[in-house]
N, C-alpha and C positions, 0 to 999 in steps of 0.2 A: 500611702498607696491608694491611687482610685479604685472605682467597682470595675474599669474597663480594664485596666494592668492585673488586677486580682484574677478575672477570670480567661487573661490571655495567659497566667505565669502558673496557677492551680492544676494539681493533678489530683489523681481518682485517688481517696481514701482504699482504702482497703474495706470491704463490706462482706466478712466470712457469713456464710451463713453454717449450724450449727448441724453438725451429723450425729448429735446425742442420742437423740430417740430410734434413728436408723440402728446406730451403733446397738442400741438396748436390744432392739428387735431381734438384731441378729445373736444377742446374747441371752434373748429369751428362747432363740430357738436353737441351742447351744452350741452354737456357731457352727454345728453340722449338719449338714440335711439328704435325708433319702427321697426319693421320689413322691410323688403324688397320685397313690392310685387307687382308685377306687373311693374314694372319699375321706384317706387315708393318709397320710406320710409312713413312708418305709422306715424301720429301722436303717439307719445311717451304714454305709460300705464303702468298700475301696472306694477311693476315689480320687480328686485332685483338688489343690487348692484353689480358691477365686479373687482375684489380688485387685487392688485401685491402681489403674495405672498412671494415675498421678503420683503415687510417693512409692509404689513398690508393696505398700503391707498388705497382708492376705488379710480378708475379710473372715472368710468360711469356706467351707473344708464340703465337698460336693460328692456325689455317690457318681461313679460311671456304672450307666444303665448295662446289664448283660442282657440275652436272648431271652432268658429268663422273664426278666423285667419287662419288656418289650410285651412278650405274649401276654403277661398279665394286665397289662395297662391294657392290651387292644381286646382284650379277653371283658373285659371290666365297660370296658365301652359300646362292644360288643352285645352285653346282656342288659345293659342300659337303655340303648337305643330306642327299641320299639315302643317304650313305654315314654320316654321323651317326647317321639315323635308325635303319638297316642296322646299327648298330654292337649294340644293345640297349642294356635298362633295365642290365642289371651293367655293361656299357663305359661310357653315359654317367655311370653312377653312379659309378666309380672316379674320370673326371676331375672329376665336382664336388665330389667328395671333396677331392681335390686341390689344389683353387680354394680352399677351405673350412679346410683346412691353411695354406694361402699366405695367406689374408686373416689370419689369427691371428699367425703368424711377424711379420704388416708391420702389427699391428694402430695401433702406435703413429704409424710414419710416416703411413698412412691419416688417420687422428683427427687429427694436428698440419697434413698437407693442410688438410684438408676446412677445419679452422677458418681456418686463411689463408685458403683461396678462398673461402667463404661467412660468418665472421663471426660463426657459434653460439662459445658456449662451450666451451673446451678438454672438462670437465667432462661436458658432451651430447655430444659428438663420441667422446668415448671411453670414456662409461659405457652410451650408448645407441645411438647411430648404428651404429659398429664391430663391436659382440657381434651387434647383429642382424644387418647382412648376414652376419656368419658362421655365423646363428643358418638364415638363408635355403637357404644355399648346402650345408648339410650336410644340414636338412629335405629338400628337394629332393633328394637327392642318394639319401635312402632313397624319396622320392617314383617317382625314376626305376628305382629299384629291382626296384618295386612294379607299376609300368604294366602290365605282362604279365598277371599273376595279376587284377587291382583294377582294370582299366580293359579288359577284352575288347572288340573289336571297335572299339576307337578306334585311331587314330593321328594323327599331327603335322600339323599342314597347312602349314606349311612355311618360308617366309620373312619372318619378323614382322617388322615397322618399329615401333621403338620411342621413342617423343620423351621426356624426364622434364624435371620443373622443377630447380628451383635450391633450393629450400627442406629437401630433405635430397639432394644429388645423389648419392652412393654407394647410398644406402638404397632410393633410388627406383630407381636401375639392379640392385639385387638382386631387389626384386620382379618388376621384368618379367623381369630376365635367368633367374634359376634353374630357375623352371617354367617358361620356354620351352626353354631346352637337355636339361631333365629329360625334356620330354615327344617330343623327339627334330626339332623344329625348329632354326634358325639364325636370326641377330637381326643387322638393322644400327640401330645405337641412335644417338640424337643428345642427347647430353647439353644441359643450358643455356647458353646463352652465357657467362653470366654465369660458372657453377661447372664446369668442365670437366674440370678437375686431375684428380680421385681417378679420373675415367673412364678417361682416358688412363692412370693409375698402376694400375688393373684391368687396364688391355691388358696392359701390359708384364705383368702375376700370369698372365695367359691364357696370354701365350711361355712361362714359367719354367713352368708347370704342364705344357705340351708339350700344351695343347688342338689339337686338329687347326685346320688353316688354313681361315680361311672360317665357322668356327664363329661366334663373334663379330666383327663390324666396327662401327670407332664414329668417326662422323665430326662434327665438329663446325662450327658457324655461327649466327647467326643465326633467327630464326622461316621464313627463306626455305628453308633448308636442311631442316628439320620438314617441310613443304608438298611439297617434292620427296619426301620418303620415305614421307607416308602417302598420296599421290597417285599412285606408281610402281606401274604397269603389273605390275610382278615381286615387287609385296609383296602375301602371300596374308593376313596380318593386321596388325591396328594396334593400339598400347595405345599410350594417352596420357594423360599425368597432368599437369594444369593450368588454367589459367580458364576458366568455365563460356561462355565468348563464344568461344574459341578451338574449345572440345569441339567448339560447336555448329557452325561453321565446318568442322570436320573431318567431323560428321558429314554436311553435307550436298555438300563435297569427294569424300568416297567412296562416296555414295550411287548404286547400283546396279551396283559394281564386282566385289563377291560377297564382299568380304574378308571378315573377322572384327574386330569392332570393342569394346574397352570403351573407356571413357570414366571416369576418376575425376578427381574435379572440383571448385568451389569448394564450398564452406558457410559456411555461418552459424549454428552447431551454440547448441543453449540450452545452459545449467547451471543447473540448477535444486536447490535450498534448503531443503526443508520446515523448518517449524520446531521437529520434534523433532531435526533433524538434531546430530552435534559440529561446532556454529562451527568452532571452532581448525582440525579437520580439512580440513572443505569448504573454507575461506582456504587452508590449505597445497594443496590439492588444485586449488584457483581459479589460485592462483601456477604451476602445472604446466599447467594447461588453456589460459590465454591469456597468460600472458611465458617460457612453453616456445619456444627457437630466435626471440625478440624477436616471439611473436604470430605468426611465417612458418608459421603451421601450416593445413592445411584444413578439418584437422578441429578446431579451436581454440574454444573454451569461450566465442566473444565475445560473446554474448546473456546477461548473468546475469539470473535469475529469482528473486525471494526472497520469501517469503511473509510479508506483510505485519509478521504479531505480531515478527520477528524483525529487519525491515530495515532499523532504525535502527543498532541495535546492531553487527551482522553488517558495515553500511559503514562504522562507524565503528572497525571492527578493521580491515579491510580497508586501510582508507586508513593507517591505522599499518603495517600489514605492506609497504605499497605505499612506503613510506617508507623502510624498510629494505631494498629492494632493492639490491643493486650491479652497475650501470651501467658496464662499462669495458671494458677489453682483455680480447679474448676470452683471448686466449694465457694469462689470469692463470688460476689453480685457482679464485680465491676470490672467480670474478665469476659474477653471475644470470643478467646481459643483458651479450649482445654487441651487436655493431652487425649493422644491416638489411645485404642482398645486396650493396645497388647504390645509386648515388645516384638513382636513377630512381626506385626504390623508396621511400626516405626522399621522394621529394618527392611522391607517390602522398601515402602515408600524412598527410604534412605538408597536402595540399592537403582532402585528402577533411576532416579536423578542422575545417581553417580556414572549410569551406564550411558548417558548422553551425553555424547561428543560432538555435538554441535546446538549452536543459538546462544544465546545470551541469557543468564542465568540471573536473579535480580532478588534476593534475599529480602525481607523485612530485616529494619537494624534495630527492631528491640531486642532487650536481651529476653533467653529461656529460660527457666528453672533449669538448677544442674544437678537434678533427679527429676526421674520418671522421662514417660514415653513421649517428648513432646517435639513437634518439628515444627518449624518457621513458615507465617505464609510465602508463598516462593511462587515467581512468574518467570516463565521461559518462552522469550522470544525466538523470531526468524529460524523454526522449523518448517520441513517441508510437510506437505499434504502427508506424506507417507512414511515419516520419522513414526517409531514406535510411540514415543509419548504424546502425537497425536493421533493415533488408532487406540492404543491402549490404556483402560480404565487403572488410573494410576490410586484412587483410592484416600487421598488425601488431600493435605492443604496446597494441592499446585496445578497453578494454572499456566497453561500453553495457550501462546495466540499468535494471529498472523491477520492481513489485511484482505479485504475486497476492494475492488470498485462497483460492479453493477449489481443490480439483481438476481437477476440470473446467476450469476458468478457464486454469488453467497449459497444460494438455493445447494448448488452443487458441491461449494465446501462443506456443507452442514449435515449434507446428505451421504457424503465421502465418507463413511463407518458402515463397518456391521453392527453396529448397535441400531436400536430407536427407541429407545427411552422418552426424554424429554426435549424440551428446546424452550428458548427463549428468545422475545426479541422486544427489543425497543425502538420504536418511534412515535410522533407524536400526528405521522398521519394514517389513520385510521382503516383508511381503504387500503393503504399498502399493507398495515399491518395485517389484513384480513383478505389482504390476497396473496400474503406468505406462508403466513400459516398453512393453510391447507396441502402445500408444495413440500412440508417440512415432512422428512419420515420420522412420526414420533406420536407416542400414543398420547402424549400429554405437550400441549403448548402454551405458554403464560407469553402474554402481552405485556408491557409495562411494567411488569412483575416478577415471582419466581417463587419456585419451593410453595404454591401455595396448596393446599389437599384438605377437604371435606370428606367424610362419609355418605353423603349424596351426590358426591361426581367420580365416577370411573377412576382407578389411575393402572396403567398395564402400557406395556410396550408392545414393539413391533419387531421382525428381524430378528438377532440377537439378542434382543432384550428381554425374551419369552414371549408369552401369551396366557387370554384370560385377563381379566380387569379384575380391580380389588376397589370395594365401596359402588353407591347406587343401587340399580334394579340391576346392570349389567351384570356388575360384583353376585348377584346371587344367583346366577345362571350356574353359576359352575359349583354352587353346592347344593342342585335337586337335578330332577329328572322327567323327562314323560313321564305319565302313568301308561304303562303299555303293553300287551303282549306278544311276545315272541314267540317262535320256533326257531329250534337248531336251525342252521344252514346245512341245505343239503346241495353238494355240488350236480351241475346241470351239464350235463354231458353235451358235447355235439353227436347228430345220427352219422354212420357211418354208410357207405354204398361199396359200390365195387363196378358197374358199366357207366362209361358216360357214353351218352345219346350225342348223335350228330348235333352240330350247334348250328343254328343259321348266320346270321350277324351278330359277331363275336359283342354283347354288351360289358366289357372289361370293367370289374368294379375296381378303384383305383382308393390310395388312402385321400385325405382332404386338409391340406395345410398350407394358411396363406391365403384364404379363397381360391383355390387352386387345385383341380386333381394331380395327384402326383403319382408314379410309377416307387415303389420300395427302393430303399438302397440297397437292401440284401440278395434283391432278384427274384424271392422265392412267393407262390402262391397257394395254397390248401384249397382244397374240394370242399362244399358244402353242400349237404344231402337232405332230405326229406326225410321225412320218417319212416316213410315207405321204399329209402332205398333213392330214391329218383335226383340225380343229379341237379341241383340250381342254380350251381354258375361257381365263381372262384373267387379268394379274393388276397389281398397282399399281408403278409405276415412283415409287420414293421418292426425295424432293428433300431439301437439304441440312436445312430445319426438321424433316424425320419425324426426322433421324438426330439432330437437337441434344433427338428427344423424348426419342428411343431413350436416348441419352445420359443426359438428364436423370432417366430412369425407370431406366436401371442404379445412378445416381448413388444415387438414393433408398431402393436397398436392401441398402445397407451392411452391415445386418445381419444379410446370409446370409454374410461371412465369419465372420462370430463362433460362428456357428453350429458343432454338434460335428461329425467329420468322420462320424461315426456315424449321425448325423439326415443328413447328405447323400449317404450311402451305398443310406439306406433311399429316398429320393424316386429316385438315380438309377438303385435296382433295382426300383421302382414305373414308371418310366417303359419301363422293358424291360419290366416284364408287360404294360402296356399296346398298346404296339408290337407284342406277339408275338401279342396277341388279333388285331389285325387286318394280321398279315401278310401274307396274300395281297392283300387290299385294295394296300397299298402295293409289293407286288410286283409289281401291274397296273401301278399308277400309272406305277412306275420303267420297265417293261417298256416301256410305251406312249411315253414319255418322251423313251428314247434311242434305241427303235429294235433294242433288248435283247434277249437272254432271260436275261438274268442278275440278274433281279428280284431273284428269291429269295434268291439267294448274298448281294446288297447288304443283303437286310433280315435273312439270319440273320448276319451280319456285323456290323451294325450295334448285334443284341440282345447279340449275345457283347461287342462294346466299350463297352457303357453296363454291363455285368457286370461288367468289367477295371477301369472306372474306377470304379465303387461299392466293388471290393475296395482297391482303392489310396484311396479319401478318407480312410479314418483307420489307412494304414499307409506312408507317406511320409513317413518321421519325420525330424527336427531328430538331433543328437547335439550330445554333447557334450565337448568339446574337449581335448585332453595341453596345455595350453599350462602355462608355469615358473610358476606363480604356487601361492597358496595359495590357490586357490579355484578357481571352475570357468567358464569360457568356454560358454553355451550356443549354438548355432546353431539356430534357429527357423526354419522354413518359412514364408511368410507369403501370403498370395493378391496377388496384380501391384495387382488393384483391377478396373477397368473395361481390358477386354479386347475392341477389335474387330476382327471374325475375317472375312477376305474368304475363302469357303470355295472348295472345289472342285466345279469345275463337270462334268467325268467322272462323277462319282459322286456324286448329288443328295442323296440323305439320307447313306448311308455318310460323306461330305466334311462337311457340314453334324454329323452327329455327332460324329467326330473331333475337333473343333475343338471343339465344344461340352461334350463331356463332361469332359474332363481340366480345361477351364476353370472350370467350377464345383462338380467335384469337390475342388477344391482352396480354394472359396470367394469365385471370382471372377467377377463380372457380366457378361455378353457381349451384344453388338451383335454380330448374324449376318447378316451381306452372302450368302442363298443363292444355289445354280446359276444364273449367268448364263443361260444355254440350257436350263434345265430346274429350273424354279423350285417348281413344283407339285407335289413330291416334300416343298418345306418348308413351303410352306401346308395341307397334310396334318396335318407332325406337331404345329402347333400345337395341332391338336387333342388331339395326344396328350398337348401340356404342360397342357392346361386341366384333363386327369381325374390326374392326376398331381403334387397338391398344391405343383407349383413356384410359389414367394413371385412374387408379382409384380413385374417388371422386372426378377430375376436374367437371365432368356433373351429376348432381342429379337429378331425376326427381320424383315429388310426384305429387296424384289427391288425389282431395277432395274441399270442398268448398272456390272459391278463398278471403274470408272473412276474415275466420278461418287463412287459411296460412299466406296470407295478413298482419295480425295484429303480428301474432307469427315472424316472419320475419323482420317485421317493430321493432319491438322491442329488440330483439337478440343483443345483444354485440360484440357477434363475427360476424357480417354481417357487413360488408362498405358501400352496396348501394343496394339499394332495386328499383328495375322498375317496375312499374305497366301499363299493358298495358289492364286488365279486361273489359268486357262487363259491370261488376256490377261498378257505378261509386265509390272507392274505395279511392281516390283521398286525399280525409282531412284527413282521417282514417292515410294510408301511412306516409303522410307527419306530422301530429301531431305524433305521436308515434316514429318516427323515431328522435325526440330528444332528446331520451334517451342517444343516444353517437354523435350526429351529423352526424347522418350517411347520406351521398350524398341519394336522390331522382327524379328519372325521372316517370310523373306521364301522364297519359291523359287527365287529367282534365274536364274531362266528353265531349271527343271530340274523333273519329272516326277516325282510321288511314287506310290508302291503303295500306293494305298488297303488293297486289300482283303489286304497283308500285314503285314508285319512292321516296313514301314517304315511304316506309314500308324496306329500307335501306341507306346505304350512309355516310358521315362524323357526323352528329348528334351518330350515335351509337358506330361511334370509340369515337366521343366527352367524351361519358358518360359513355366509358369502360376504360376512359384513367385518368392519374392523370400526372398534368405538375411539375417536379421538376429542379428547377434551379440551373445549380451548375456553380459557380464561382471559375475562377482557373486564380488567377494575374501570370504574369511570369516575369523573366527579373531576373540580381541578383543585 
């Protein structure tokens, strides 16, 4: 036999690797375990077993966390905190150091865990899984370093509840865990039920590191056990990583509670094909994107896209290469696919297939193991746009796909979800690739690539996929805060009268939608009075149609994000001359309004903040990312989209700018709910928008009760992000109704902002006008 026949006719040995010392592990920690609190393991309780979903056998025997438990862990981290925080960036930095050491020393036991508890390949567990939590824990660890100098005037806010899935359980507990201890919080975590091991085998790295008590607590159970943690009273934020129906659940659970909330969530990410792309490539690259961890990914490549001239060809490699995958014990070196989580899971995936009745179904013909949870990679052709298995996150090893021809065309299949996860696409020219990506709704886009993640580049969706970024500087915005202080909200009444004085020529203040004055759909107008009584004119109480105009005319003018930040710099320093010409005019205005004399201060306040944010629209840059690759991670700034902004009612124009500038300084359309109690401050400046070249439908503006609008707004499909900045505390309303699509929420939480300082502009409002998208572009040939 030659060397060439040898290695055309040779197949894969078998290359187990050994679960001894795991196995010992778990028999040193006598195969039962209670919780992790306080610095502690609990004695062992009820609970359930935790089984390998490759062969069936129960590993160990798990405590389901009570209410009990719950309070004590947030109780424990709780009394922890202040002295964590108190400790600094160098103290906590030494112990993630620490952590970060000990994950490497036990990297191997970790990786032979995780693959018993969850069923990935040895091979993923400890080429990928492993390096990166240690990859987290040491980032972090310079992050917290850093806080002092790089993050002024923030700190911790304090006792995070953190839930993860099952789908990488270590990996997932690194990204919440790191940057929250870095950034000088405390964490009680609830691992999956399903993959609990490696959590509990971190706890015990937490003891042996000598992390203070109370730092970390991790309790395990159940979806019921989650519900008590991001529900409790004593957790100031939440990060939860899992199905877009549970997000939504959570986020209307803690709707109006003040926490801190991200959300990373399912998808339904494209991969898309051009047809100069390398075949070969984008196949081995397809192999990574959707039979990576048996399809258990969220952000997983299962929409393929291909462009026509190529897609006979391209499937008919595919299904070759889909052929050759290997199907078996995870524990083996020289296997592709392990088996699914759970049997609940295999029969998820098994049912959602069987329930399609149409396309062509296209099996891999290796055999499976005949035990345990294990499904075949599987592609299902010639569905339509709108068949459920391509809207819905099917969660496993199967891919659906369909053809394009142009551009355009693709943009618009890819975009066809409520999701926005991830994307991908392959070609080999350069400039198309980099003038797709940006078109693609998705928080994260890989060029010539896929599945790739750092802890110095963002990763977080858009749309359904949640919100909030995990990793980077971005990744640690959502575990601190201002330093800042408040007062209650005290609601601001409108004055009341009772004679109106003859009017001369009727000046009708009208709502403003579309660049456009417009007459209410409802018909109806309200009196607005002085403080002394004296009637000031009338104006339109807007019903739920004016706001689906408003909506519909922000919608329309997509175009001003594209627009340079340059050109919008110049319109929002055209709109300050305009305003300064008639400042005393609007000084009266205000003056007469609230009963004032601090007209003047509101409107040269207001010229200086349309300045501020004309300097910032094209200096709010993106950077570019340290991540290990041969190439370069970008982080993109991107505008939210359609922005409705319940303003402040204290401050009639100054509230009503605030909100408005930063939003379309950045490229983003706004619906402007003005001063409940003194509205005639914002039918003024429309005027100012009309001599002030603003595109029609960038700026809306409606009055009327900010309740009414409030809830219409919050609910709206076509709205991305809703601010509420009202006198009326508003706050639960916003944020429960707003998950209907997951739309982003910035709220006051029945707390009193300074307009006229330091709090009332600044980086917070580019923050919450901006969305971060990460595109990765490997190079080299």
């Amino acid at each position: 036999m030659t060397v060439k026949e040898i290695f055309e006719t040779m197949d894969y040995g078998p290359a187990p690797e050994s679960a001894a010392d795991a196995l010992a592990w778990l028999v040193d920690q006598g195969d039962r375990f209670g919780h992790f609190i306080d610095g502690t393991f609990t004695t062992p309780g009820d609970g359930f077993d935790s089984k390998n979903p490759a062969t069936g056998e129960t590993l160990a025997t798990l405590s389901q966390a009570t209410q009990a438990d719950v309070d004590a862990a947030v109780a424990a981290a709780r009394k922890a905190q202040p002295k964590w925080a108190k400790l600094g960036g160098h103290g906590r930095a030494k112990h993630l150091y620490a952590l970060a050491r000990l994950l490497q020393k036990h990297s191997r036991l970790l990786a032979v865990l995780e693959t018993l508890d969850n069923g990935k390949p040895i091979r993923e567990a400890r080429d990928i899984d492993i390096p990166l939590v240690q990859r987290h824990f040491y980032h972090h660890a310079g992050m917290a370093q850093l806080m002092a100098d790089e993050l002024p005037g923030r700190e911790a806010l304090g006792v995070c509840g953190q839930v993860i899935p099952w789908n990488f359980p270590l990996l997932m507990l690194a990204w919440k865990v790191a940057p929250a201890l870095a950034m000088g919080n405390t964490v009680v975590l609830k691992p999956a039920e399903y993959t609990s091991l490696t959590a509990l085998c971190f706890a015990d790295i937490c003891r042996k590191a000598g992390l203070p008590k109370g730092v970390v607590n991790i309790v395990t159970g159940d979806g019921a056990v989650g519900e008590m943690i991001t529900t409790h009273a004593g957790i100031d934020k939440v990060a939860f990583t899992g199905s877009t129906s549970v997000g939504r659940h959570i986020r209307r659970a803690t709707a109006g509670q003040g926490k801190g909330l991200t959300l990373e969530l399912g998808g339904k990410s494209p991969y898309i094909v051009f047809d100069d792309a390398d075949i070969d490539s984008a196949i081995e690259g397809l192999v990574d994107a959707i039979w990576f961890n048996q399809g258990q990914v969220c952000c997983a490549g299962s929409r393929l896209l291909v462009q026509e001239g190529i897609a006979d060809q391209f499937h008919t490699k595919l299904k070759a290469r889909m052929d050759k995958l290997r199907v078996g014990n995870p524990m083996d070196k020289c296997i592709d696919m392990g088996a699914l989580a759970d049997p609940v899971q295999l029969q998820t995936v098994t049912s959602m297939v069987d329930a399609c009745d149409s396309g062509e179904v296209y099996r891999a013909t290796g055999d499976l193991p005949a035990n345990g949870c294990y499904y075949p990679p599987t592609l299902i052709s010639g569905l339509s746009p709108a068949d459920p298995l391509m809207q819905e996150e099917i969660f496993g090893p199967v891919l659906v796909t369909s053809t394009f021809r142009t551009q355009a065309e693709v943009v618009e299949l890819a975009n066809n979800t409520r999701y926005g996860l991830a994307a991908t696409l392959w070609t080999e020219n350069v400039n198309l690739a980099l003038d797709i990506a940006p078109k693609l709704a998705a928080g994260v886009v890989w060029i010539n690539g896929t599945n790739m993640f750092d802890a110095a580049a963002g990763f977080g969706g858009v749309r359904e996929s949640g919100f909030g970024r995990e990793g980077g500087w971005e990744g640690l915005s959502a575990y601190t805060k201002p330093i800042r202080k408040t007062k209650p909200l005290k609601k601001v009444e409108a004055f009341t009268g009772s004679e109106v004085a003859p009017m001369g020529v009727d000046r009708t203040a009208k709502l403003y939608i579309g660049g456009k004055q417009a007459r209410p759909d409802s018909g109806y107008s309200r009196d607005i009075w002085s403080k002394q009584g004296k009637h000031l004119g009338e104006v339109p109480i807007a019903s739920r149609k004016d706001v689906r105009n408003a909506v519909e005319a922000a919608r329309g003018a997509k175009a001003w994000g594209k627009t340079t930040g340059h050109l919008r710099a110049q319109i929002l320093y055209y709109i300050a001359e305009n305003l300064s010409a008639r400042s005393e005019e609007f000084a009266k205005r205000i003056n007469d309004l609230t009963g004032g004399k601090d007209g003047a201060q509101e409107v040269e306040a207001s010229i200086q903040r349309l300045f501020t944010y004309a300097a910032w629209a094209d200096k709010y840059d993106g950077a570019a990312k340290g991540v290990p690759i041969r190439g370069v991670a970008l982080s993109m700034k991107e505008p939210v989209g359609v922005i409705g902004a319940i303003c402040s009612d204290e401050a009639p124009l100054l509230g009503l700018i605030s909100a408005m500038a930063p939003a379309i300084a950045m490229g983003n359309r706004v619906v402007l709910a003005a001063s409940e109690a003194f509205p005639l401050a914002a039918t003024d400046f429309y005027q100012i928008l009309d001599t002030s070249d603003v595109p029609g439908g960038v700026v809306n503006i409606l009055t009327g009760p900010h309740a009414d609008l409030a809830d219409t707004l919050a609910k709206h499909m076509d709205v991305d992000a809703v601010w509420c900045f009202s006198s009326s505390d508003l706050s639960e309303m916003v944020e429960r109704e707003s998950a209907s699509n997951l739309k982003r929420t910035w709220v006051n939480n029945g707390e009193s902002r300074d307009w006229l300082g330091a709090d009332g502009q600044g980086k917070p409002f580019l923050e919450a006008a901006t969305e971060v998208k990460t595109i990765w572009i490997p190079y080299g040939e």
